[in-house]
C-alpha positions in Angstrom: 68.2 103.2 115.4 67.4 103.2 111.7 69.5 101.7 109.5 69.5 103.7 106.6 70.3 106.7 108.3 73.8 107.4 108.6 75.2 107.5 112.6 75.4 111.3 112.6 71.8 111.1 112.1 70.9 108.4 113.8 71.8 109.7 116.5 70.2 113.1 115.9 67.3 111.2 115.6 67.6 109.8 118.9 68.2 112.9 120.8 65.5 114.2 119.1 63.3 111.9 120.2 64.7 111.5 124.0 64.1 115.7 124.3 60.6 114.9 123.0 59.8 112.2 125.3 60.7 114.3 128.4 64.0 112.3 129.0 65.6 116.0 130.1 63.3 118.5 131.1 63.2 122.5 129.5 66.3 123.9 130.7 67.7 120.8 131.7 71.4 120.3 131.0 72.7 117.5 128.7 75.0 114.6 129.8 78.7 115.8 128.4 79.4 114.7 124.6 81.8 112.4 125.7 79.5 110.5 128.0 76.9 110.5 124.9 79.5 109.6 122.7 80.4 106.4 125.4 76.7 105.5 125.5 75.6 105.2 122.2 79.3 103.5 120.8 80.2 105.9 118.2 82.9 108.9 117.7 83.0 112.0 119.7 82.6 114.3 116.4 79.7 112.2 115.4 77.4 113.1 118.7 79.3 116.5 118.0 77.8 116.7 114.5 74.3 115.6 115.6 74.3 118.5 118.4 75.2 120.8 116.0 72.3 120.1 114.0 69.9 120.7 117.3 71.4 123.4 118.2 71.1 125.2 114.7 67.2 124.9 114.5 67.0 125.8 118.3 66.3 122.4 120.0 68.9 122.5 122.4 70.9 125.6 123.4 74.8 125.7 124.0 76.4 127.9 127.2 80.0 127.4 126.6 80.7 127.5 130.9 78.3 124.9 131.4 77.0 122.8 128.4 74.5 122.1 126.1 70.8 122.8 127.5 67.1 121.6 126.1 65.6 124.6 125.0 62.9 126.2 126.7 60.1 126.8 124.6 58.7 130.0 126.4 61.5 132.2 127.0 61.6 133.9 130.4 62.0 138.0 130.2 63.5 140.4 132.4 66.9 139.1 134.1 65.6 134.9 133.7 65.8 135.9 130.1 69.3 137.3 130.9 70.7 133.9 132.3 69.0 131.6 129.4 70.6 134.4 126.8 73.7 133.6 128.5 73.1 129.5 127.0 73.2 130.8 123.6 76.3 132.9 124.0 78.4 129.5 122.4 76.3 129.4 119.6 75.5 133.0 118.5 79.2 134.1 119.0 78.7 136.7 121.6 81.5 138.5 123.2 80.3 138.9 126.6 84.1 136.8 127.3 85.3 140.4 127.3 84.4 143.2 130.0 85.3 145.7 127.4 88.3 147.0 124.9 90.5 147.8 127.5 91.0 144.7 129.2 92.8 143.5 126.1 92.2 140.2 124.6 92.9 136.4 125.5 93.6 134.2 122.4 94.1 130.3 123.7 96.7 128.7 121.4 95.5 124.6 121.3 97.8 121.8 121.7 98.7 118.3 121.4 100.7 117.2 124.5 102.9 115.4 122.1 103.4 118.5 120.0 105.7 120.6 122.3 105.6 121.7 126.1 105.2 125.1 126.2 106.1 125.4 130.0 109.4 123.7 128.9 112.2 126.7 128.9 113.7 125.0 126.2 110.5 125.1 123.7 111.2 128.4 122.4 114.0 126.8 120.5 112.8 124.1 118.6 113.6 124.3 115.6 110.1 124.2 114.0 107.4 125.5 117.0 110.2 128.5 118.3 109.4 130.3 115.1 105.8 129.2 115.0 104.9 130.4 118.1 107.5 133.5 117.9 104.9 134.6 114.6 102.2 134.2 116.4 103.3 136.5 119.5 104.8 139.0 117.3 101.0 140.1 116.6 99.7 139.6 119.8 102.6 141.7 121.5 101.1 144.5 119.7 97.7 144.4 120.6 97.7 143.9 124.4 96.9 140.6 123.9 97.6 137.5 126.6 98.6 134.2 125.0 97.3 131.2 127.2 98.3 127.6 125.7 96.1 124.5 126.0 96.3 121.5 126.0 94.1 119.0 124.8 94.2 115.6 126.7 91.7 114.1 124.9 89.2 117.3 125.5 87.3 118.5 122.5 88.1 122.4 121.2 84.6 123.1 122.4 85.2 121.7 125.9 88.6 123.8 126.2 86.9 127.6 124.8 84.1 126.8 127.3 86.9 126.2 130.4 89.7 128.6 129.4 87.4 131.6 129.1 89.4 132.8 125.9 88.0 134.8 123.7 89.5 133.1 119.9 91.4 129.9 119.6 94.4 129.1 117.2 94.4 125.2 116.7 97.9 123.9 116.1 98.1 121.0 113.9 94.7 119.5 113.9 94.2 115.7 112.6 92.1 114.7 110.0 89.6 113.4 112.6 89.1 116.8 114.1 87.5 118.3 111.3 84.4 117.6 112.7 84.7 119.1 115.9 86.1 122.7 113.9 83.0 122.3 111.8 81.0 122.5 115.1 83.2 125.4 116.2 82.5 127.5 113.0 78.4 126.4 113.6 78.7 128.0 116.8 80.2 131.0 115.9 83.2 130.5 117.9 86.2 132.2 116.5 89.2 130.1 115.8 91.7 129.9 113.1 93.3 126.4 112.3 97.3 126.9 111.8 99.2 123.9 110.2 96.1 122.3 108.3 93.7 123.2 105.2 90.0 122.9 105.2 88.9 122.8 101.4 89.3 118.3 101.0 85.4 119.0 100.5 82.7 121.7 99.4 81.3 121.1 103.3 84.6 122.0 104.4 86.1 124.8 102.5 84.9 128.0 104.7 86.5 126.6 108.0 89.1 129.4 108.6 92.8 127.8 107.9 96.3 129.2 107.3 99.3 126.8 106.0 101.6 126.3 103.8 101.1 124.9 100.4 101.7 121.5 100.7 100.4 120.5 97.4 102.5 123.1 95.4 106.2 122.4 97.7 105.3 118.6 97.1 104.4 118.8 93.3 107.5 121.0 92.9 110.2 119.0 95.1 108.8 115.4 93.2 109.4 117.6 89.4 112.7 118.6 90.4 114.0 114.8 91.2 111.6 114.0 87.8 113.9 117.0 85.4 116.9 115.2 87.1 115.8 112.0 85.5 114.5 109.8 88.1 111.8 107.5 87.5 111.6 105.1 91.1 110.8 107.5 93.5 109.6 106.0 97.0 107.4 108.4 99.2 107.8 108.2 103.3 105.0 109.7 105.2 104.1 108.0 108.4 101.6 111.0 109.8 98.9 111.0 107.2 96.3 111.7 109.9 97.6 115.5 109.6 96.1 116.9 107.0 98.9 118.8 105.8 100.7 115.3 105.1 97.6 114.2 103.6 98.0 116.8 101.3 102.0 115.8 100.6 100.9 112.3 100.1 98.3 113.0 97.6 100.4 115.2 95.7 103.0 113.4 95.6 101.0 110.8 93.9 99.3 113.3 91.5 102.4 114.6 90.5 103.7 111.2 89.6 100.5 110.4 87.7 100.6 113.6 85.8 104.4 112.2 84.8 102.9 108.9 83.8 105.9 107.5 86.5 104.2 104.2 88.0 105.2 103.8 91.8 105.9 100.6 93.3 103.9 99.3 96.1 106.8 98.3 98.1 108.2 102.0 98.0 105.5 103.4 99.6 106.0 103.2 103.1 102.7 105.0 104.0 100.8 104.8 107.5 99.1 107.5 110.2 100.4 107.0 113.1 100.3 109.7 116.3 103.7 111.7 115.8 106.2 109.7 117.6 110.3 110.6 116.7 110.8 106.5 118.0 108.0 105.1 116.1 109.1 106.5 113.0 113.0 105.6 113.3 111.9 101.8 113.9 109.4 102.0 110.8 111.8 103.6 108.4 115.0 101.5 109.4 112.9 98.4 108.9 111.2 99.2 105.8 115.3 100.6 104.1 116.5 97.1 105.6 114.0 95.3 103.6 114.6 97.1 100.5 118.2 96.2 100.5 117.8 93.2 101.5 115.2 92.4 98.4 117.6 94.9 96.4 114.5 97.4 95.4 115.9 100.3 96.4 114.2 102.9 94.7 116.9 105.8 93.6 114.9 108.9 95.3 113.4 109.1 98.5 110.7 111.5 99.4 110.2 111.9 103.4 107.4 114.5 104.0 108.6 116.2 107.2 112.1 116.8 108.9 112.4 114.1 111.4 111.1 111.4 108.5 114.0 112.9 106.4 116.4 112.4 108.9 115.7 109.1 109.8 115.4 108.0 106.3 118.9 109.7 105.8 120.4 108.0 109.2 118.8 104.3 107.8 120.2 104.6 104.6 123.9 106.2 105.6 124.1 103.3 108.5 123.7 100.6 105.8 126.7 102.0 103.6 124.3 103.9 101.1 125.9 106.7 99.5 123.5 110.0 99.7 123.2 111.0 96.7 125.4 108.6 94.7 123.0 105.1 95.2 120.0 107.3 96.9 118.6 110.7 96.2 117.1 112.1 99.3 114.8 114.7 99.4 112.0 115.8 102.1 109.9 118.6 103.7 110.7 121.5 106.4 113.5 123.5 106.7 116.0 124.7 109.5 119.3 126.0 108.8 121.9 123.4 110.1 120.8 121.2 107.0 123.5 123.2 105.6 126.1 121.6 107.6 125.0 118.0 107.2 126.6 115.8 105.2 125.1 115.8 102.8 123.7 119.3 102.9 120.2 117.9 102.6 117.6 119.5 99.7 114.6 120.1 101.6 111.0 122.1 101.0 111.1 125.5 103.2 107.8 126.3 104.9 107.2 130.2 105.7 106.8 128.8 109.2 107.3 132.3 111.2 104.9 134.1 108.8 102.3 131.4 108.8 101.8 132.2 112.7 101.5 135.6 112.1 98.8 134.9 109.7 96.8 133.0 111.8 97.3 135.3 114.7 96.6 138.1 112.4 93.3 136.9 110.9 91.7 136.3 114.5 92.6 139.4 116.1 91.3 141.6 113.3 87.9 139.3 113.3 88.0 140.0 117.1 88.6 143.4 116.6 86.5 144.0 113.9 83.5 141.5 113.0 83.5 142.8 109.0 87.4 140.6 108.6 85.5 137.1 108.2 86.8 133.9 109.6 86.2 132.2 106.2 88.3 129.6 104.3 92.0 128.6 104.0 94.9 130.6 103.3 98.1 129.2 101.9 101.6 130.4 101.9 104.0 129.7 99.1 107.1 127.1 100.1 110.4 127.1 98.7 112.7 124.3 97.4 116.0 124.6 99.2 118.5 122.6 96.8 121.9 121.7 98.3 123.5 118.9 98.0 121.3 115.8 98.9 120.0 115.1 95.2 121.8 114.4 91.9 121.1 112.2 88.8 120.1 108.6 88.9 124.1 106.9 89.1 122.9 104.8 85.9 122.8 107.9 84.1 125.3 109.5 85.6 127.7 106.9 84.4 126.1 106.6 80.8 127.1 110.7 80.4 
């Protein structure tokens, strides 16, 4: 290896140089990334990222049944030329998926196992992914299109196109640590469109094809409303910031703070990026409100940045005696409609969740359809602040009017 080579390229490097020395013959298939990504001690997306830049000037070739292929240096013709054209078909984005229009397309919407169970009856009625997926078939209904759901177990995007035969992805709530592996999608010309994440944290970044909501502006704006109500010791709870749509609440949230010259104490930052996990969450939060009291920091808003950290934050505080909103203004992200009968009704950020699967599902079909609608950068759909009852002034000012 060379040291001051970063892995990505060090690793490039190496494959380079194993193709040259005859390691795999012309033609000859690669070991899977995973197994590369095993043998040389490093991240999946990192061997990812070094195939990528093979492929691109024609080193190795990618055949998204079978795997990723030393290039031969004279082409066959006639129908051997057919079967190595077939190893570029990842790469170059061909459609040969599809025996023709009629046949109708297959779009396979990607999972996390954790996210939701989509062969669970009662799926369609969560609260959040019902109306998610609901946008998403909505467009698909109307185009003779089939709807097959993946699951990831700890396969890479790549690896599931290759084995599901579908002819566009929708990747539901990719981590931060997955941007790598859509960056390899979009080199290959695979079409996909990211739902639940944005693409633009840097300029090498900004064309992968996105739809959310805007997490900046529904954080900027829920953090100014407890601000105009005159709170100063706001605490943040965000527990996922390996998503990068909580990423995006959490660095907003401390923009907009900064931008009100508020300081924010360490100690009411309960910040971390754990898998999503209901349990995990309850534990941290309960323990981290405990500590406050007992250290009698409480802060006198709480920002949770999704529904189930809002809830738990609300079940912590409520269980210890603390009055929402009297001692505590609580405040957090998503919406769904029984808020209203909570007690308090809780103030909450509304994503356009139904319309953002549409989007998604509505950009890939009419790339699919027609190759002139681009696949390019993120699109962001305005949130709402839903104010009920959850927030009021700070009690010390309160009691000074």
């Amino acid at each position: 290896m060379i040291d001051n080579l970063s892995p990505y390229q060090q690793i490039e490097a190496s494959l380079r140089r194993r193709v040259k020395d005859g390691d795999w013959a012309e033609g000859e298939c690669l070991p899977g990334r995973r197994k590369l990504a095993e043998e040389y001690g490093v991240a999946l997306s990192t061997v990812q990222r070094a195939i990528a830049k093979l492929l691109e000037d024609g080193s190795l070739t990618a055949d998204g049944n079978r795997g990723t292929f030393v290039a031969l240096r004279n082409p066959p013709s006639g129908r051997h030329a057919v079967r190595n054209e077939s190893r570029l078909s990842l790469q170059t984005g061909m459609s040969s998926r599809r025996v023709g229009r009629d046949a109708g397309l297959r779009i396979g919407v990607v999972l996390e196992v954790s996210n939701v169970d989509m062969h669970n009856t009662s799926a369609s009625e969560n609260a959040f992914y019902g109306p998610l997926f609901d946008g998403i078939r909505s467009v698909l209904a109307r185009d003779n299109t089939s709807v097959n759901y993946l699951y990831r177990r700890g396969r890479s995007y790549e690896e599931l196109y290759a084995i599901s035969e579908c002819d566009g992805l929708i990747a539901i709530a990719p981590e931060v640590n997955d941007i790598g592996e859509l960056k390899l999608l979009a080199a290959s010309d695979v079409p996909f469109v990211a739902l639940l994440t944005s693409s633009d944290a840097d300029a090498d970044e900004v064309g992968l094809p996105c739809v959310d909501a805007d997490n900046r502006q529904g954080t900027a704006e829920a953090i100014r409303y407890l601000i105009d109500l005159g709170h100063k010791d706001i605490a943040i709870v965000n527990l996922a910031t390996n998503h990068v749509n909580l990423y995006d609440r959490f660095i907003a949230f401390i923009d907009t703070m900064a931008e009100a010259r508020l300081s924010i104490d360490a100690r009411h930052m309960l910040i971390d990026s754990h898998p999503w996990g209901e349990r995990v969450f309850q534990a941290r939060i309960d323990a981290w409100i405990a500590k406050l009291v007992d250290c009698n920091n409480l802060p006198t808003a709480i920002y949770a940045c999704d529904f189930t950290m809002t809830l738990k934050a609300m079940a912590a505080l409520q269980s210890r005696g603390i009055k929402i909103p009297d001692d505590v203004s609580l405040i957090g992200f998503d919406y769904y409609p029984l808020v209203e009968h909570f007690s308090p009704p809780l103030t909450l950020v509304r994503q356009p969740i139904f319309q953002m699967g549409q989007r998604a599902a509505t950009r890939l079909i009419e790339h699919l359809n027609d190759s002139r609608h681009r696949l390019f950068g993120t699109e962001r759909l305005a949130t709402e602040l839903m104010v009920r009852r959850s927030c009021s002034a700070p009690r010390a000012m309160s009691i000074a009017h």
